[in-house]
N, C-alpha and C positions, 0 to 999 in steps of 0.2 A: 591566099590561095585562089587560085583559079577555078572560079565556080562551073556546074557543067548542069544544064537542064537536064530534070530527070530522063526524058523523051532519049536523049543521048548516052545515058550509062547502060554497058552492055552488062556489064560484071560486077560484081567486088571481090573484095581478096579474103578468106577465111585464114588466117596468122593459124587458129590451132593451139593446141597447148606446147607444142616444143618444134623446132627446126631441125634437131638433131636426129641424123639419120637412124644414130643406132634405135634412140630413144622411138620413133617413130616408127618403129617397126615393132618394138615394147608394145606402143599402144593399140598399134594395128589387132595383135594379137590379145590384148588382154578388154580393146572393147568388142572387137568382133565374140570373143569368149562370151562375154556381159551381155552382148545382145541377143545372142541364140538362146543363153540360160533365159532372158526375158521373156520373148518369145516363147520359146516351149514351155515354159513354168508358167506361165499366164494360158496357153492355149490349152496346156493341162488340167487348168483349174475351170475354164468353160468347160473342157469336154468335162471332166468330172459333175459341175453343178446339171448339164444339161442331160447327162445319164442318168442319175438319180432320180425319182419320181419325191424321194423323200426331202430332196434339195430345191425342188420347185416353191420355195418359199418366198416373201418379199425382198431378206435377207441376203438371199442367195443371188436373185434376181440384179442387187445391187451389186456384189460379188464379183460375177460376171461380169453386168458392166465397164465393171471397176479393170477388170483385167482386159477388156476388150481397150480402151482407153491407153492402159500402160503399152501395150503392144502398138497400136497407131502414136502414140508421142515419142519413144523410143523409135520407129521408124523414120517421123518425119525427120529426125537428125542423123542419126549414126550412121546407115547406110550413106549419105552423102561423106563423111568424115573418114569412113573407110576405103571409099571409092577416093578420095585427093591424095589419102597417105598411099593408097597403091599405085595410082597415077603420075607421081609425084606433083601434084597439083596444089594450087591454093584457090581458084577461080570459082564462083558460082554464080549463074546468071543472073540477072536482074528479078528477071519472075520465078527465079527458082525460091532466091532470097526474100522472098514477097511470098510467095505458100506457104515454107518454114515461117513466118512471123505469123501470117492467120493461122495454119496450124498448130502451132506452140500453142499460140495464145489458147483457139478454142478445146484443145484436150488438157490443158491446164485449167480453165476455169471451169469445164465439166468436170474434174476429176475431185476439184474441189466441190462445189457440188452435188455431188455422187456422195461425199463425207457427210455432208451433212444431213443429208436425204439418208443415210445406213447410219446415223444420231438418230434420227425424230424415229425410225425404225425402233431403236433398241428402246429410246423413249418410250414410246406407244406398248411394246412389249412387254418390259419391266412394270413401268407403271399404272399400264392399264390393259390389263393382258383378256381379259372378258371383251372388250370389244374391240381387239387386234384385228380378226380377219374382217371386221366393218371396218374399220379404218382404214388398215392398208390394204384395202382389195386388190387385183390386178389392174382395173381401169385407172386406177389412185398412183399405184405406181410407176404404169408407164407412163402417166398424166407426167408425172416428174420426171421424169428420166427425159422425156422431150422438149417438155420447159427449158429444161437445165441446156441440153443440148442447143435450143433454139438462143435462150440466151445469150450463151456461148460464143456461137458463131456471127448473132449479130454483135457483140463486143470484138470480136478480132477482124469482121468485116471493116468497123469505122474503123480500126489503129491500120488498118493495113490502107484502107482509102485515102485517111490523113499522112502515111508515108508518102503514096505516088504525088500527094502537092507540094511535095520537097524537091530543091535542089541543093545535088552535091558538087561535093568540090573533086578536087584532081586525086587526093588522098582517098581510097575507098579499102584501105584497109582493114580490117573489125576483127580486136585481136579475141576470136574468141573458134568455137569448131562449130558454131551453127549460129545463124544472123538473129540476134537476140536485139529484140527491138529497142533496148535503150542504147545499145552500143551504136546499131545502124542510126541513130536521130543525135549521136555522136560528132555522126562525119558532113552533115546537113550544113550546107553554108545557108541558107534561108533559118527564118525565127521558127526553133521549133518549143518555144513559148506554151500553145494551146497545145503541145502534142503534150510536153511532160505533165501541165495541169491533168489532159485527161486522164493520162496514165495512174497517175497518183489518187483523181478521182475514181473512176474506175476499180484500183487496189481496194478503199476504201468501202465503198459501196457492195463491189461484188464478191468483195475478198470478205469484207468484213461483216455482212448479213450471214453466212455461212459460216461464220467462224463464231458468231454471236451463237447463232442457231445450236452452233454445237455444245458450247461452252451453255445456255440454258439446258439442253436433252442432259448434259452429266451432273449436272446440277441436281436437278429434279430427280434423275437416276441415285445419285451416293443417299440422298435425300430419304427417298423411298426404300432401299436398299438397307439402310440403318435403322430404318424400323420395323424392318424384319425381326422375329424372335428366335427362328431358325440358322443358326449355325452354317448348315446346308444348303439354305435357302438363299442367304448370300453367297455363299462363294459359286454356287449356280449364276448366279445372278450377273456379280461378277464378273464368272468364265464369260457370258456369251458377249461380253465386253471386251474383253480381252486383247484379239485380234485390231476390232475396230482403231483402239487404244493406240496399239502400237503403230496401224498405217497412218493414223491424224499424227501422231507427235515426228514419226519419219517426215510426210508430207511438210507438216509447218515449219517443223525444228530446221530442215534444211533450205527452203523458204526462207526463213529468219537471217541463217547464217551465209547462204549469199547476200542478201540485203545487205549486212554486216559487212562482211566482205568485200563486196564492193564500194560501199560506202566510205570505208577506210584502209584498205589494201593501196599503196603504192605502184604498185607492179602489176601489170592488165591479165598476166600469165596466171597470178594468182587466182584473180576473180576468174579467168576460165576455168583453174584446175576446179575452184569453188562451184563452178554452173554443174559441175558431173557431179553435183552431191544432189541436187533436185531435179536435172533433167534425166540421169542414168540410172541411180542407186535405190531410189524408192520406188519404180516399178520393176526393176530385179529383186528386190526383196519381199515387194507386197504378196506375191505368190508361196512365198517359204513362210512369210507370218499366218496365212491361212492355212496354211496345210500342217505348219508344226504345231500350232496353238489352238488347233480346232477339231475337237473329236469327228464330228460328222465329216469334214470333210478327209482326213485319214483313213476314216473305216469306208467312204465311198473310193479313195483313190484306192485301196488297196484291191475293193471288188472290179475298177476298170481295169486294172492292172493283172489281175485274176481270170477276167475273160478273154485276154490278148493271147492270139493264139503263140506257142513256144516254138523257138525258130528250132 
């Protein structure tokens, strides 16, 4: 294939999960559906954390975050995806394709993050609940919460700097609905060698301090929790876990199973259909696992919803 300096590619082509007209008018409608409920159910869950005087917790504080996050990662892709199926398009520019790759990256490596930082939370709680508000103070939290951030965006800074010293070839297809960076280092006629080691590096370090992190907090959490003599006093314990519980195993499980998927998937349509299971489905969901599994935050949406005036 005919290689082309990067300096020279205006575009690439977003393939998409299907060609077929009907079908693409199916999804039009059922992710624009997926992105609104995102949106609103995450914007819901701020406004609720941040009315509350009784939700100003460090818990909550990560909550928030956590929804602020789903809502900017869902952005940086769907809107694009919706606008080419309307369009009838496949194109997306060069530096459009280049923000989706550092955006992905840095609210995906914060969101992770964010998990782990709402572990050492329930940690510190559970287990060492007398000097909770010394610990996690407010300077202590935002401390993390900017860390993580800064982190973040310098890891998706280098993977996006190490793309522009690629050149591609004539082929800039990327059978996927938003420029997922192992597919884009795909179509690279140059070695991209140091790119995958870093990637892989990077997985492992930044994925896997945080996922370490978690896996000790639940640890020490069953631990402690077990030798309770209170009946009550676990399944308390428990509930404020609960939640946490179910956005870490959505986040990773689907995580895992792209991995999977593409790793052994024959057909590219699949591993696309498989990216809507970590890039869409866990920050549309994380919103309903807080609000259905979590007293406080029910009894607070129910008083935001209570003070809206009746049309």
């Amino acid at each position: 294939m005919e290689p082309r300096n990067q300096t020279s590619v205006s575009k690439f082509l977003l393939l998409g999960l299907t060609e077929d007209p009907e079908l693409q008018l199916l999804f039009f409608s059922l992710f624009l559906t997926m992105y609104l409920v995102t949106v609103l159910g995450n914007l819901l869950t701020v406004l609720t954390v941040s009315s509350d005087f009784h939700l100003h917790t460090p818990m909550y504080f990560f909550v928030s975050n956590l929804s602020i996050t789903d809502i900017c990662l869902s952005t940086t892709t769907i809107p694009k995806m919706l606008v080419n199926i309307k369009m009838q398009s496949q194109s997306i520019t060069y530096t459009g394709c280049l923000n989706q790759i550092f955006f992905v990256q840095v609210f995906c490596g914060f969101e992770n993050f964010l998990l782990a930082a709402m572990a050492y939370d329930r940690y510190v709680a559970i287990c060492h609940p007398l000097k909770y508000t010394v610990i996690m103070n407010p300077c202590f939290c935002s401390l993390l919460v900017l860390l993580s951030l800064f982190i973040s965006m310098v890891d998706a800074l280098i993977h996006s700097l190490m793309v522009l010293q690629l050149s591609f070839c004539t082929n800039l297809e990327i059978p996927q609905f938003f420029c997922e960076l192992p597919q884009v280092l795909k179509l690279a006629c140059s070695s991209t060698l140091i790119n995958n080691i870093l990637i892989y590096f990077v997985a492992c370090i930044l994925g896997g301090i945080p996922l370490s992190g978690i896996i000790f907090s639940y640890t020490r959490i069953i631990s402690s929790v077990l030798r309770m003599p209170s009946a009550d006093g676990k399944h308390k314990a428990f509930s404020t876990c609960g939640s946490h519980l179910s956005v870490v195993s959505l986040f990773y499980g689907t995580s895992v199973g792209v991995y999977l998927s593409s790793a052994f998937a024959l057909s590219p349509k699949k591993t696309a259909v498989a990216s809507v299971m970590y890039i869409v489905i866990p920050q549309m969901m994380n919103p309903f696992i807080y609000s259905l599994r979590n007293r406080d935050i029910k009894v607070s949406l129910k008083k935001l919803i209570g003070r809206m005036p009746s049309i």
